[in-house]
N, C-alpha and C positions, 0 to 999 in steps of 0.2 A: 830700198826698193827690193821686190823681191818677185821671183819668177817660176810659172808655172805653163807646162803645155799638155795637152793630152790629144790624141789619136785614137777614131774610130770608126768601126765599116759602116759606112752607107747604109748596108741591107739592113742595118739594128732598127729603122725608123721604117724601111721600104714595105709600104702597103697599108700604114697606118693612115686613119681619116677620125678626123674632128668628129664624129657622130659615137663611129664605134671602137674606138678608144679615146675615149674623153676624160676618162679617170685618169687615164695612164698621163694622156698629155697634159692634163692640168697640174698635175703633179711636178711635171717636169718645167714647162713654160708657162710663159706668161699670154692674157691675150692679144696683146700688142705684138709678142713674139710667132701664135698661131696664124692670126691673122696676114701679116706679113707671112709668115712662110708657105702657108698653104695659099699665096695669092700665086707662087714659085709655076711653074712647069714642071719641076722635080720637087717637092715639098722636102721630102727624107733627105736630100743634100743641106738642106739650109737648116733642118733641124737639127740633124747631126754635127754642122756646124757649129750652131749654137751652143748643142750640148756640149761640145768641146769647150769651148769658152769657160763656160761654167765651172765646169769642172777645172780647169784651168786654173780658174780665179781661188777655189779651194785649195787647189792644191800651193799655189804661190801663197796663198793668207793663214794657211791653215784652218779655215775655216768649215771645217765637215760637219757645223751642228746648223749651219744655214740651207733651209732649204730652198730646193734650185728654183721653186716659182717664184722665188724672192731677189735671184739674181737675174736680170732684165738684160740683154746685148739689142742696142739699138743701132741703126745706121739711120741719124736726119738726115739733114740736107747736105752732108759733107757727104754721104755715104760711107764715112770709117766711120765702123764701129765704135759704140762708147758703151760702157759698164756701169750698170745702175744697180745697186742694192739696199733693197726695199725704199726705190723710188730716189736713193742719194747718189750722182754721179758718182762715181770711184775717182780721182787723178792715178792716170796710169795710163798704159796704151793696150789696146788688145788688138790682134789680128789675128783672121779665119780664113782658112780657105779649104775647099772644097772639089772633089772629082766624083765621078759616078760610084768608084769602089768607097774612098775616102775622104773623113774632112778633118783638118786639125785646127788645134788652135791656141796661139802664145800669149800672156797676159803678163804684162808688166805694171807691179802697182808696189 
């Protein structure tokens, strides 16, 4: 098993919208990840969230040639998150959380 976490400000996401950065977020997410996030009252916490994840999961796997729209953080019906990439559950565990300034996030896989 191997572990990775990262930390980042809130305001990196704060002001962004699906219309007029669409390049930038597709890039980053997925639409299952927009979707959801911007369904939020605060979008830019749960994106930044997620971005944490990701990156997360790079840095535990080593994996810097994957890119991030291909690593998926979903919460179903359990609401913990699970770690999809390109569409294959990861086994591992991830956890995220989030404040107005911050959101981090640990991956164990």
């Amino acid at each position: 098993m191997n572990i990775g976490c990262d930390i980042e400000q809130v305001s990196r996401f704060k002001g962004k919208s699906r219309e007029q950065d669409e390049k930038f977020l597709n890039r980053l997410f997925t639409q299952n990840e927009l979707d959801y996030c911007f369904s939020k009252t605060k979008p830019e916490e749960s994106l930044c969230a997620r971005f944490c994840a990701k990156e997360a999961y790079i840095k535990a796997k080593g994996a810097q040639d994957t890119p991030f729209n291909e690593i998926e953080i979903i919460a179903k019906d359990s609401k913990k998150p699970a770690l999809y990439v390109r569409g294959v559950k990861i086994e591992g565990d991830v956890s995220i959380s989030h404040t107005e300034e911050y959101a981090m996030a640990v991956v164990l896989c």
